[in-house]
N, C-alpha and C positions, 0 to 999 in steps of 0.2 A: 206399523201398518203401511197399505202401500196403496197409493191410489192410481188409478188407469185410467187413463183420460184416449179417447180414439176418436177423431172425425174423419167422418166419410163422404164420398159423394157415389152416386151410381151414376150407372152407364146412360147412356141417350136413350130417350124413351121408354125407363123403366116408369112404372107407377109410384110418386115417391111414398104417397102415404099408404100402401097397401104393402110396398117394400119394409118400411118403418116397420109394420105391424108383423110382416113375417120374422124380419130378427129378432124382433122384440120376444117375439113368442119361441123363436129357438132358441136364445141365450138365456132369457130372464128366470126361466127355470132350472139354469142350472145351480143356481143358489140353492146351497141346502145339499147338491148332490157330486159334489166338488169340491175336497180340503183346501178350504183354504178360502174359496171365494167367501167373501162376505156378503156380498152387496152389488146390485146390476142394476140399471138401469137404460131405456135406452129412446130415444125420443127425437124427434124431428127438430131440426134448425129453421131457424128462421132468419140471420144475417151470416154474413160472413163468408158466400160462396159454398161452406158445405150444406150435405141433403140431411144428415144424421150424427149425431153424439151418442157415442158409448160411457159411462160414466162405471167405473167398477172400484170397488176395495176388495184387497187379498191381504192375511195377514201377515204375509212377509212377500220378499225379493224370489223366494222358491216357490212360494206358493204361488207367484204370478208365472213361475218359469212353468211349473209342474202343470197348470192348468193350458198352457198353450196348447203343453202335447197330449194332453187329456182325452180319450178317448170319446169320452161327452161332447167336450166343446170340438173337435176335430170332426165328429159326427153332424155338429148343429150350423156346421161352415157351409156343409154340403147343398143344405137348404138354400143358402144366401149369395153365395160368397160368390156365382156369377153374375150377381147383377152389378157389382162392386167396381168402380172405376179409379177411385185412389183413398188414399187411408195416410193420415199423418199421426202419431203418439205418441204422449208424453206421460212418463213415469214417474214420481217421486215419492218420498216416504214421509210419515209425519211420525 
């Protein structure tokens, strides 16, 4: 298994927690409708400088690849992914 760790921050003067809830609701459904994804989650920070943490497991190193390009989640980006100002992720397997 492979777990997917992402933190984000958005842009100047987006709304964080109304932000939170829009990816929340575009990603978190794609559990279930995407080989491979196991598991999403995604939830507002509270230290550290960033705004949000993605939290994911896939069950393998392909199936993290395969869902990047995923026509779902490339779909659910469209939603978000402007308000987005930096992104750091770490990948590893258990």
């Amino acid at each position: 298994m492979v777990k997917h760790i992402v933190v984000y921050t958005f842009k100047e003067g987006v709304d964080k927690a109304e932000a939170v809830k829009t990816v929340a609701s575009a990603l978190e459904p794609l559990v279930g409708k995407i080989p491979g994804l196991r598991h999403m989650e995604i939830r507002a920070t509270y230290q550290g400088g960033m705004d949000y943490c993605l939290y994911s497991e896939f069950e393998s190193r392909q199936a993290l690849a395969d869902y990047r390009e995923h026509p779902l989640h490339l779909e659910a980006k469209t939603h978000f992914f402007h308000l987005l100002n930096s992104r750091v992720a770490a990948d590893y397997e258990v």
